[in-house]
C-alpha positions as CSV (number, residue, x, y, z in Angstrom):
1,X,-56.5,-16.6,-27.9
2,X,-52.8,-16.8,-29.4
3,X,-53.6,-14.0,-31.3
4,X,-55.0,-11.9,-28.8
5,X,-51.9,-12.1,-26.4
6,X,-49.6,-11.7,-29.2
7,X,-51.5,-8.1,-30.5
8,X,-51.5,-6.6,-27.0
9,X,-47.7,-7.3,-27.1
10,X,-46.9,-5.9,-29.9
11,X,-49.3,-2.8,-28.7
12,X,-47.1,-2.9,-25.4
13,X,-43.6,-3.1,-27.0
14,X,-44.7,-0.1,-29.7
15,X,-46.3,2.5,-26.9
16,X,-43.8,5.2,-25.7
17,X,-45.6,6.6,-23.4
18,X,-44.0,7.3,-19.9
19,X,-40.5,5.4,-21.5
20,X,-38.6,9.2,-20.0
21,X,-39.6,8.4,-16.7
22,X,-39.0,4.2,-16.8
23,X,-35.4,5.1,-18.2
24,X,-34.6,7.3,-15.1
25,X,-35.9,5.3,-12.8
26,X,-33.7,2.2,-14.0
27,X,-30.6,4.6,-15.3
28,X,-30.6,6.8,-12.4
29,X,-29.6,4.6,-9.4
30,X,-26.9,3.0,-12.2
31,X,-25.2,5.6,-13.2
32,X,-25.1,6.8,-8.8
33,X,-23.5,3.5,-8.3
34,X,-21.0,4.1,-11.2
35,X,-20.2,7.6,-9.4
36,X,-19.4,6.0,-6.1
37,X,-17.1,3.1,-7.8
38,X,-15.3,5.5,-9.2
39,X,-14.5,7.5,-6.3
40,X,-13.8,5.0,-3.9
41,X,-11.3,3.5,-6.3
42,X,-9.5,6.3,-6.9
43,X,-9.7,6.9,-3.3
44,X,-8.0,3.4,-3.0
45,X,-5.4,4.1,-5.7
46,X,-4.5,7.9,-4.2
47,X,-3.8,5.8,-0.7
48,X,-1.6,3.6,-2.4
49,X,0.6,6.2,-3.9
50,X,0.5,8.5,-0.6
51,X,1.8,5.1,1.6
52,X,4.1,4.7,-1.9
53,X,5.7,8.2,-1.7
54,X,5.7,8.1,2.4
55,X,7.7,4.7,2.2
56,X,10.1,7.3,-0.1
57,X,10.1,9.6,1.9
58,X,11.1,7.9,4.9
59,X,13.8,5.6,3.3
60,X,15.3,8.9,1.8
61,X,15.3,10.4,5.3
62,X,17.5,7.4,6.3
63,X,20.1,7.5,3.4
64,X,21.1,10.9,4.4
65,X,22.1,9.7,8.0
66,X,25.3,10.2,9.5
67,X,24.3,9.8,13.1
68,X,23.1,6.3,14.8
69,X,18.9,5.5,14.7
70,X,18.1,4.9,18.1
71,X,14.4,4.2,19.5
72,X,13.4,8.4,19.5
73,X,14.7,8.6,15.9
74,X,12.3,5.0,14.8
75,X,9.5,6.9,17.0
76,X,9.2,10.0,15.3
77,X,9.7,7.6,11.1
78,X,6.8,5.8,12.7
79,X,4.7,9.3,13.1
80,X,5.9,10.8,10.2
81,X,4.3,7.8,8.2
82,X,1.1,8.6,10.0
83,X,1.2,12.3,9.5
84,X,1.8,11.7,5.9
85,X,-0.1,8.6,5.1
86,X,-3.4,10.2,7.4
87,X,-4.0,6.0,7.4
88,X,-7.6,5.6,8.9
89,X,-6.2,2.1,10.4
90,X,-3.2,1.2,12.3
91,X,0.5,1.4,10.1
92,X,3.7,-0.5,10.4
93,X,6.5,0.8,9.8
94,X,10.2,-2.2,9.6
95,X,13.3,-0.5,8.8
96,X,16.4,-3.2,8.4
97,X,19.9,-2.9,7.0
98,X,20.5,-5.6,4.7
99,X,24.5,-6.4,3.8
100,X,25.5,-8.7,1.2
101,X,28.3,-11.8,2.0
102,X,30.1,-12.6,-1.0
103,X,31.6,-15.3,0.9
104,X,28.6,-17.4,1.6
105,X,26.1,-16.1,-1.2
106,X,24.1,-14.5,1.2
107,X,22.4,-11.7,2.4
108,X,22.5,-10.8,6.2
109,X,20.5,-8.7,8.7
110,X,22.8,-5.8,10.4
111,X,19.6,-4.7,12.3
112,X,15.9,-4.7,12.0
113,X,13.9,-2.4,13.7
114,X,9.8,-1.9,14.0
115,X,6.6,-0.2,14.7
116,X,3.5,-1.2,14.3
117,X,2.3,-4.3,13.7
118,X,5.5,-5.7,12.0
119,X,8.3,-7.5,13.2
120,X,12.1,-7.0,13.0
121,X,13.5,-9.2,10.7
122,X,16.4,-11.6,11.4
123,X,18.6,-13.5,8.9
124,X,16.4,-16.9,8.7
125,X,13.2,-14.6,7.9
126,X,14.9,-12.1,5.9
127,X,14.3,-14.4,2.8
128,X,11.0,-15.3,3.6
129,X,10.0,-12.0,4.0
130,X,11.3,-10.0,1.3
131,X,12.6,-12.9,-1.3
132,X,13.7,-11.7,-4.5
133,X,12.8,-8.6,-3.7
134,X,16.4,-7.3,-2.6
135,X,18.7,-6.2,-5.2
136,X,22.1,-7.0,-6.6
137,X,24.8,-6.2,-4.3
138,X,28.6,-6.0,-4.1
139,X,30.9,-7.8,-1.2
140,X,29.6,-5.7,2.3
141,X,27.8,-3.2,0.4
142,X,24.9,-2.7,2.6
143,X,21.0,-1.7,1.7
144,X,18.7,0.5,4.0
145,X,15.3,-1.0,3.5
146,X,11.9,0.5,4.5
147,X,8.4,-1.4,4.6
148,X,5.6,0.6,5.8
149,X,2.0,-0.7,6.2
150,X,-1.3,0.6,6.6
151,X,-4.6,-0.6,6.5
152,X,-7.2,1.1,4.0
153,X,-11.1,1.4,5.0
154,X,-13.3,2.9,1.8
155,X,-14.8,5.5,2.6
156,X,-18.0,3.6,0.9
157,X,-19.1,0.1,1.3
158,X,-19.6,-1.3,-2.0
159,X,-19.0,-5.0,-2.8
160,X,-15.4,-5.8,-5.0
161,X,-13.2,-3.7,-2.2
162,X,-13.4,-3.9,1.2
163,X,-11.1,-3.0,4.1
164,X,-7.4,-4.1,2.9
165,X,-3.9,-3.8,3.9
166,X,-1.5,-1.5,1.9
167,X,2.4,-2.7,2.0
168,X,5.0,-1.2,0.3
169,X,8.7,-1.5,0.0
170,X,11.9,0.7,-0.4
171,X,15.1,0.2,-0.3
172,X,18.1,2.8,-0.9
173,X,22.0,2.8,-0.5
174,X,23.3,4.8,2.3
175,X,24.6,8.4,0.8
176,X,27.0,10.0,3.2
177,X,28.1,6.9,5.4
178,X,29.1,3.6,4.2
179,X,26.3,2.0,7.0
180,X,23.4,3.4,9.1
181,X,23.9,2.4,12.4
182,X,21.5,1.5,15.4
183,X,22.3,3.0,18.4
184,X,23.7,0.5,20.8
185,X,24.6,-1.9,18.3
């Protein structure tokens, strides 16, 4: 009987017949799967650098002001970074002018303004939100930075990414002025 069951495997392993059609049925729905990862994926990378290069974008816009930022100039950052971000989800956009005390080793909120589902930052949560993340600044040289979020839904479910939220960060000197200002401030 041993014999028997070992002969009509060794038949089944060495017949190729219909082995075309077995190989597409189990290669088939692979290699559509592989397709799909890789699009959404790159889908999910080509977000992060559009919120990236809107984050830029805006914190660029704001270097070049001489004027104040008042609440009509934060409205229209706000839907500039969903015009150029076209974020399926809601964005945030916190914009916050960070000066440097030499005097007490410290860095210190000038103003913090947001949209979205951030908040405006004040100088006891200015390290715990952006940490070491600030750079190296001189006595009362002062640092526009820009944090925009978004929230990124695939545009297939497959398991490994789901629906996430995209942050980012900029920060630039002021170019023409030694500070932005906020209106009213």
């Amino acid at each position: 009987m041993k014999r028997l069951i070992q002969n009509k495997l060794r038949h089944f392993a060495s017949d190729v017949r219909g082995t075309a059609t077995i190989e597409l049925a189990i290669f088939v729905p692979l290699l559509l799967f592989m397709i799909a990862a890789s699009y959404v994926y790159y889908d999910a990378f080509r977000q992060k650098a559009v919120n990236t290069n809107a984050a830029y974008t805006i914190s660029d816009a704001l270097s070049r002001e001489t004027d104040e930022i008042d609440t009509l100039y934060m409205d229209g950052a706000h839907q500039l970074l969903e015009f150029l971000t076209a974020a399926d989800g809601q964005t945030g956009l916190r914009v916050t002018v960070v000066k440097w005390n030499g005097d007490t080793m410290a860095y210190e909120v000038d103003w913090s303004e947001s949209r979205g589902p951030l908040y405006p930052l004040t100088n006891t949560s200015l390290e715990d939100a952006l940490g070491g993340n600030l750079p190296v600044l001189l006595h009362n040289e002062r640092v526009i930075v820009v944090e925009t979020s978004s929230t990124y839904v695939p545009p297939l479910a497959l398991a490994g990414l789901n629906q996430q939220e995209l942050y980012n960060f900029a920060f630039t000197r002021p170019r023409f002025a030694p500070k932005l200002v906020w209106a009213g401030s």
